[in-house]
VOGU-3710 file (C-alpha; in Angstrom, 3 decimals, decimal comma):
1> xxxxxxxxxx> 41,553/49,318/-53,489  42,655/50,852/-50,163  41,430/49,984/-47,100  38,155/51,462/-45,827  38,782/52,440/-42,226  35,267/52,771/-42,070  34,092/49,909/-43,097  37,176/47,915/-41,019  36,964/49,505/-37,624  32,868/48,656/-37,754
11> xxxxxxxxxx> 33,737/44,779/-37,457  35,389/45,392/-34,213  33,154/46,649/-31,238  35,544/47,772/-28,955  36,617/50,464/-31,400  33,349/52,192/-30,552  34,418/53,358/-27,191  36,320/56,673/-27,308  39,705/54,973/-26,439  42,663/54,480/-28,188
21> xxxxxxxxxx> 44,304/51,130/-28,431  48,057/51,523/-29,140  48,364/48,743/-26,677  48,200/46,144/-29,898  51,396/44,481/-29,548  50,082/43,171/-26,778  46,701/41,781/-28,050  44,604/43,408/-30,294  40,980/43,825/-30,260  38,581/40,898/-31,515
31> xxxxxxxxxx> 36,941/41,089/-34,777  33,302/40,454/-34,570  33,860/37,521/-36,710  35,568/36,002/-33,703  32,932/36,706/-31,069  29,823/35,400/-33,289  32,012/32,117/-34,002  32,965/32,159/-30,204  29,003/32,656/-28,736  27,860/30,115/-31,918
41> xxxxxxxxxx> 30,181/27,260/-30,349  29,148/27,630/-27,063  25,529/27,839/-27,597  25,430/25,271/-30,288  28,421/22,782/-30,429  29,963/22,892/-26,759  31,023/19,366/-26,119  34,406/17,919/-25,037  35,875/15,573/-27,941  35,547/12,012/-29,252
51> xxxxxxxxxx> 31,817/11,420/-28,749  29,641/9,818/-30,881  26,700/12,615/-30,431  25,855/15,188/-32,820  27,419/18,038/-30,482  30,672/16,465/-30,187  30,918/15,312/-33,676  30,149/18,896/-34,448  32,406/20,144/-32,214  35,087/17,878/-33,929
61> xxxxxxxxxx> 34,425/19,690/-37,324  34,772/22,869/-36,434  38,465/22,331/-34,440  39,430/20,306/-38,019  38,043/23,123/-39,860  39,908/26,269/-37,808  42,894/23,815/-38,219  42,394/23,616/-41,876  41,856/27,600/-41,875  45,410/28,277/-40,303
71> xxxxxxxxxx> 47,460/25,627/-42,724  45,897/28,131/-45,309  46,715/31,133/-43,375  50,559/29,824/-43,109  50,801/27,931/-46,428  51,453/24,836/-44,159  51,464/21,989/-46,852  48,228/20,094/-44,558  46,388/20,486/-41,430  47,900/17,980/-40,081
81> xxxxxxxxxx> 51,208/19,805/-39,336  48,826/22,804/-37,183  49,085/22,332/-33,171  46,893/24,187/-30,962  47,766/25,355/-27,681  47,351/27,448/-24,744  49,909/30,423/-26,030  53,096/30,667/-27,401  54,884/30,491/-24,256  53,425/27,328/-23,077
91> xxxxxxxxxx> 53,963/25,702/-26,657  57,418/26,797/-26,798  58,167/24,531/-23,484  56,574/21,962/-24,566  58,465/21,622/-28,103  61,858/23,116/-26,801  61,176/19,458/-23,477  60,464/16,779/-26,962  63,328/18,564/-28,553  65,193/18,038/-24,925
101> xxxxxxxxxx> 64,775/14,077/-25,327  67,050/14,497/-28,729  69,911/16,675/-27,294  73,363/15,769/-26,606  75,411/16,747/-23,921  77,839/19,102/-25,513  75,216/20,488/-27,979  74,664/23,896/-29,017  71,643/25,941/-29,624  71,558/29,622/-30,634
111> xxxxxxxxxx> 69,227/32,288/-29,396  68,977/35,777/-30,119  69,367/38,989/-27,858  66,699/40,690/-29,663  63,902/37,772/-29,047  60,738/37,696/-26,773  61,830/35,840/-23,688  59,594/32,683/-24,713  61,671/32,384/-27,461  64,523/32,275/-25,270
121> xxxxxxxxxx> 63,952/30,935/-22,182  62,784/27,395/-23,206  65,892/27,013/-24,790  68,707/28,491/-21,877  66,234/25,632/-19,883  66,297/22,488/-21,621  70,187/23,300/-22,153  70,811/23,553/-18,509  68,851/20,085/-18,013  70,733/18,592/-21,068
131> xxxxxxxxxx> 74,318/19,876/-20,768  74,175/22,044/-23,501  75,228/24,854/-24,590  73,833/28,377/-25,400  75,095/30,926/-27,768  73,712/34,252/-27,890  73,474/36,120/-31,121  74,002/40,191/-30,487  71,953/43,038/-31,973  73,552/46,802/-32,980
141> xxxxxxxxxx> 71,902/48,865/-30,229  72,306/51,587/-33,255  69,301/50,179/-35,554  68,490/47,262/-33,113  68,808/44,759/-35,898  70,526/41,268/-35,227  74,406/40,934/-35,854  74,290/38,856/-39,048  78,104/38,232/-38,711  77,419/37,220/-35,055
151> xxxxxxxxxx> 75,006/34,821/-36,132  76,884/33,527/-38,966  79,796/32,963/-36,273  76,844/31,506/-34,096  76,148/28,803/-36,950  79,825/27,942/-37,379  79,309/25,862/-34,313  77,352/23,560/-35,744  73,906/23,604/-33,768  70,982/21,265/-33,037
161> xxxxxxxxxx> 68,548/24,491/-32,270  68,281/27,916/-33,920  65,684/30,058/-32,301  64,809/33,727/-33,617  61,747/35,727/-34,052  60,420/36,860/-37,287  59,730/40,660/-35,853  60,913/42,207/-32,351  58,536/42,253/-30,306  60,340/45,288/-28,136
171> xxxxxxxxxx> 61,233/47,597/-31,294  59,688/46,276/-34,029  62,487/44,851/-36,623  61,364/42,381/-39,167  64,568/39,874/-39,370  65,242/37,813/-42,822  64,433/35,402/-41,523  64,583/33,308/-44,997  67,823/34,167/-44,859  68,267/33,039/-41,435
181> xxxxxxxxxx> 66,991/29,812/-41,752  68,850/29,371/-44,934  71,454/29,380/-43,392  70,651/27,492/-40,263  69,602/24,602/-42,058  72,884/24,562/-44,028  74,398/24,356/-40,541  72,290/20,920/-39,803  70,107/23,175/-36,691  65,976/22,609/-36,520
191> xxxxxxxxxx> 64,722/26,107/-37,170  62,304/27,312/-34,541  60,593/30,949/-35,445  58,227/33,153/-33,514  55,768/34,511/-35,461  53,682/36,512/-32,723  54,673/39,766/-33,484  54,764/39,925/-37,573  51,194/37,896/-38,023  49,110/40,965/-37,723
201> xxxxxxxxxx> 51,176/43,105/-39,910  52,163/40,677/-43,227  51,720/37,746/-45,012  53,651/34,145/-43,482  54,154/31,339/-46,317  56,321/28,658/-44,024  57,224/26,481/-47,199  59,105/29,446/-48,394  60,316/29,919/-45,406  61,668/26,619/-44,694
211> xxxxxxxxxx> 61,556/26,538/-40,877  60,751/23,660/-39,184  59,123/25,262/-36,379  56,770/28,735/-36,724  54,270/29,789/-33,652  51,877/32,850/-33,093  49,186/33,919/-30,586  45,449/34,074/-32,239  44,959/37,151/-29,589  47,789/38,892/-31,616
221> xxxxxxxxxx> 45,723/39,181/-34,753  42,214/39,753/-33,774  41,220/36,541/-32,106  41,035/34,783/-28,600  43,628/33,868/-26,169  45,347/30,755/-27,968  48,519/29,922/-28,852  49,274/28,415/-33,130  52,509/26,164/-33,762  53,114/25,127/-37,007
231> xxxxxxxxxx> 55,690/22,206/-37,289  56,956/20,157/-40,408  54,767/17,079/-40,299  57,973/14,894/-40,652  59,626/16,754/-37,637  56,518/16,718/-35,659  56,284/12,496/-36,327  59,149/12,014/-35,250  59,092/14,194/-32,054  58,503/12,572/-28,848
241> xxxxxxxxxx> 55,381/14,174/-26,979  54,510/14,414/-23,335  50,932/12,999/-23,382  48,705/10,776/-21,830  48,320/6,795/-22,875  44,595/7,173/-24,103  45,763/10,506/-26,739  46,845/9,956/-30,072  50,041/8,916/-31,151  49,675/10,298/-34,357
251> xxxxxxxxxx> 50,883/14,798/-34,684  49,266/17,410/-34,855  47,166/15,258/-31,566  50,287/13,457/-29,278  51,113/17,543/-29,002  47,381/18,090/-27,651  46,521/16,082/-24,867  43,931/16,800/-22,638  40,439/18,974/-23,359  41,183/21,369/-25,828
261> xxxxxxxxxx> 40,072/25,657/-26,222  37,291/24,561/-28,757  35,342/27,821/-28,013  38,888/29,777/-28,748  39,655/27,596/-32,289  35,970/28,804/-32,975  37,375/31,838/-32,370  40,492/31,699/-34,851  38,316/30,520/-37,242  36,119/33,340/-37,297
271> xxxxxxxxxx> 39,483/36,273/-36,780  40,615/33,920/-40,166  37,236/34,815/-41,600  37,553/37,942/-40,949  40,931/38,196/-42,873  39,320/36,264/-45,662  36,429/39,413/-45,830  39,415/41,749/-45,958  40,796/40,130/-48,972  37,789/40,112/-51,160
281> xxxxxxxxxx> 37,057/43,720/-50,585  40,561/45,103/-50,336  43,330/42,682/-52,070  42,071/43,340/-55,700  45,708/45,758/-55,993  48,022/42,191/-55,285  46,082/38,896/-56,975  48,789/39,332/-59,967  51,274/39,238/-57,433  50,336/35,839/-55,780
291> xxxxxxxxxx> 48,006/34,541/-57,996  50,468/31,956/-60,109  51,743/30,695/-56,390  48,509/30,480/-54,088  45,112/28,833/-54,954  41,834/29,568/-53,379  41,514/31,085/-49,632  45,434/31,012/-49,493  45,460/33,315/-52,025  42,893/35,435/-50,570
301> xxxxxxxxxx> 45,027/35,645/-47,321  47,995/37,029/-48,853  45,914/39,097/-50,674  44,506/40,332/-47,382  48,043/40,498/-45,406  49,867/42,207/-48,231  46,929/45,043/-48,484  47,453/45,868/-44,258  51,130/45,460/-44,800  50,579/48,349/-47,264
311> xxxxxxxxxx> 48,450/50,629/-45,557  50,627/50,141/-42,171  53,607/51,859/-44,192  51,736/55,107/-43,640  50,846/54,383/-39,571  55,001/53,194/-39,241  56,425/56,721/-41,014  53,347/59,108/-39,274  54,436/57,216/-35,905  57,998/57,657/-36,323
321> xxxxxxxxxx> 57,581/61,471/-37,407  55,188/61,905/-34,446  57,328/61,008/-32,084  60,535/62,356/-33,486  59,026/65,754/-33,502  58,571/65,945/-29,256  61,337/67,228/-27,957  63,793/65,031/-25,858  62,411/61,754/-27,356  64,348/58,570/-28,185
331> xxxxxxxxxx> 63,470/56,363/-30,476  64,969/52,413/-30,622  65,289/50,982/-33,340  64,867/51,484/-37,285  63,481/55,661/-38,185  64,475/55,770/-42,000  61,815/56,067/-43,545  63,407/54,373/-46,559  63,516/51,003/-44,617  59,862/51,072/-43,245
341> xxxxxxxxxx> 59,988/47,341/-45,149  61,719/46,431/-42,794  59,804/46,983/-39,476  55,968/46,363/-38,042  54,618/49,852/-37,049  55,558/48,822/-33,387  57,910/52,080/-32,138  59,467/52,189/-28,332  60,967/55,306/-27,218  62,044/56,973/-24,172
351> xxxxxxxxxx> 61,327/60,818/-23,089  64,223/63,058/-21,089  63,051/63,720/-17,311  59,951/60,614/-17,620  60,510/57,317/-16,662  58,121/55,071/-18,964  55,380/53,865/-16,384  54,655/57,865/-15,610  54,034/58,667/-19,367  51,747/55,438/-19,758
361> xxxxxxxxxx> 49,649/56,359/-16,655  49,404/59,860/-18,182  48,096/58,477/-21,192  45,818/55,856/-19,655  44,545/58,843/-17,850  43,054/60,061/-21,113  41,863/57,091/-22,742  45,457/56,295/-25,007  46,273/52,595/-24,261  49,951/52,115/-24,707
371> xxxxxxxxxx> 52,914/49,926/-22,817  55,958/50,143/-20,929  58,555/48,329/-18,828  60,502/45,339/-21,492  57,511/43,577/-22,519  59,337/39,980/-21,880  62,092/40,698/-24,178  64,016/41,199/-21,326  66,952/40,534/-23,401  66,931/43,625/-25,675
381> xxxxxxxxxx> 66,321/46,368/-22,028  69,067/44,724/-20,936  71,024/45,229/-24,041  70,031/48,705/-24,694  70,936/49,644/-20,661  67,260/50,242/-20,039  66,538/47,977/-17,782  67,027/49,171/-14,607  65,213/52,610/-15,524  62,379/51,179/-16,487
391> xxxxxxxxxx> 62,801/49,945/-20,374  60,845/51,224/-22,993  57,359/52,991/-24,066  55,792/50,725/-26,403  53,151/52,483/-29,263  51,940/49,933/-31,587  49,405/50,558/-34,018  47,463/48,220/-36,344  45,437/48,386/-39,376  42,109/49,443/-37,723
401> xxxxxxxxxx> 44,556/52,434/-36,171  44,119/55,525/-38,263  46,478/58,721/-39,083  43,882/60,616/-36,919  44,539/58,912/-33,621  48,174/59,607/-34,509  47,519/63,264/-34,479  45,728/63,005/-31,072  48,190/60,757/-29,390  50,858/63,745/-30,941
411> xxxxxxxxxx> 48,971/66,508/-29,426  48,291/64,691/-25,855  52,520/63,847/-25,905  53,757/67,056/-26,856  53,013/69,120/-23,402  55,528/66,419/-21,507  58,297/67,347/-24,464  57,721/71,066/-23,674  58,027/70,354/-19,864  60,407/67,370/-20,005
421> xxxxx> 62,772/70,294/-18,089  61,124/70,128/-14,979  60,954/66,651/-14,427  57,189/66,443/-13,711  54,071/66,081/-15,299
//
């Protein structure tokens, strides 16, 4: 059954103001799910944990149920190997420091040009304090997808670390990142992968993956501001964590110390919930597909991921025609059509005679929410020679986006292709 735009953009009330919100890569908006489960905590259950009353032990439950909830969302084999935290960022420091205390000098760990900085610069970091060293894997400015011969010459090296994103957050590539850590892991390196960018779009199974390390940001798929690492339980064990004497010594809590976000878990449990309603109604087309491999609500969530994945096929190739069509703009980054597999509908461009801030300020001027400058993937403006003009103009649309806001955002953009000549808007 096809999605029911409908019936999808009424579980999220900020889609009821006239605005459009291409500004998703970013964060997207919160699914009413999330904001009932977010006002139900704090009105009901708000306690700090470890107490022996009702609204702590409650409290308790629902933190081991959102926990629960995500292992299902990733296919993470238990709970246990779930870590909450503040964002990705802040959990990325804090594995890439216990990975620190493991490091030799004279190791190498391998980062990628076309990565989110906080995929990068917790690594370049803990190699400076360690005496270690980095090796950057390239991208082809042409397609902007990674140099697989680059990072097969990356892996010849032998390293502890391999760090690489599962989609760009900058241009939207989806990596193979199977592949990737295929290969890694027949190189001896821990696999770390960030997730933030592809969650919204497609399904995540990290047994099939066969990282060690996956994180993604809840407020990246429809829920609050908190940061998801999964980690191998065995890896995680044996990890040594920066925590306080009274915390546990046990994973997924040595990586937790201190009062948790238990409004914001609320939270992911209810944006999970909200996936889980999307499945039932709209997955029917894909339980053949998964149904031999998944059972219950893990099913249901590849069901669910595999029916936006779908439908965002159509937003990706009306995007990329959109935009192609306005005279003087440059695309980065995958346009076949043919390969739309490969990328999120995430599309950065440039337009003759504008420098990105001046065509986001002329679309925040009428209510079209989109970004510019590098996003934090610093790495990839740099790369492309962007940098110092200003990087990119990010448009990223989601499954609650429909073809229709396409065709306004087309006709709003088109005067500045017609005028691009005079340099003014």
């Amino acid at each position: 059954m096809p999605l029911d735009l409908n019936l999808i953009r009424a579980q999220f009330p900020a889609l009821q103001r006239p605005t459009l919100f291409f500004d998703n890569p970013g964060g997207t908006q919160v699914a009413r799910s999330c904001l009932e489960r977010m006002t139900r905590y704090l009105v009901d259950t708000n306690a700090n944990h470890g107490g022996l009353f009702h609204t702590s032990r409650e409290s308790d439950a629902l933190v081991e149920k959102a926990r629960q909830a995500v292992a299902d969302f990733l296919n993470a084999r238990e709970p246990a190997e779930i870590v909450f935290g503040a964002n990705m960022t802040s959990l990325t420091f804090q594995i890439s420091r216990s990975i620190g205390r493991l490091l030799q000098p004279g190791d190498h760990l391998v980062v990628t040009r076309l990565d989110h900085d906080a995929n990068i610069t917790p690594w370049v970091r803990v190699a400076e304090e360690c005496n270690c060293h980095i090796r950057w894997v390239d991208f082809k400015p042409g397609d902007c997808t990674l140099d697989l011969a680059d990072y097969e010459a990356a892996l010849a090296e032998h390293p502890k670390v391999v760090a690489f994103g599962y989609a760009s957050n900058a241009v939207g590539t989806i990596h193979p990142v199977e592949k990737m850590t295929e290969m890694a892991k027949a190189a001896g390196a821990l696999v770390y992968v960030d997730a933030v960018q592809y969650a919204p779009h497609g399904p995540i199974d990290v047994q099939q993956i066969g990282c060690d390390f996956l994180v993604c940001s809840a407020y990246k798929f429809f829920g609050p501001h908190l940061g998801v690492l999964y980690g191998r339980r065995e890896v995680l064990e044996n990890l040594p964590a920066y925590r306080v004497r009274p915390a546990p010594a046990e994973a997924p809590g040595k990586f937790e110390t201190g009062t948790g976000n238990f409004e914001g878990m609320a939270g992911l449990l209810g944006a999970l919930e909200y996936f889980e309603w999307l499945g039932y109604l709209f997955g029917e087309d894909y339980l053949e597909l998964y149904a031999e491999q998944y059972p219950g609500r893990r099913l249901v969530f590849k069901q669910a991921m595999s029916a936006v994945r779908s439908y965002e096929y159509d937003l990706s190739r009306e995007l990329l025609q959109t935009l192609l069509a306005i005279p003087g703009v440059k695309i980065y980054g995958i346009q076949d059509p043919d390969r739309l597999p490969e990328r999120v509908p995430t599309v950065s461009f440039t337009l003759e005679g504008y420098r990105p801030a001046e065509i986001a300020q002329y679309l925040a001027e009428r209510n079209i929410n989109v970004w510019n400058g590098n996003f934090y993937a610093l790495a990839v403006t740099e790369r492309l020679g962007l940098e110092g003009d200003g990087g990119l103009v990010r448009i990223g649309a989601t499954h609650y986006n429909t073809k229709k806001e396409i065709e306004r955002l087309a006709v709003t953009l088109a005067p500045l292709g017609m005028s691009r000549s005079t340099g003014g808007i």
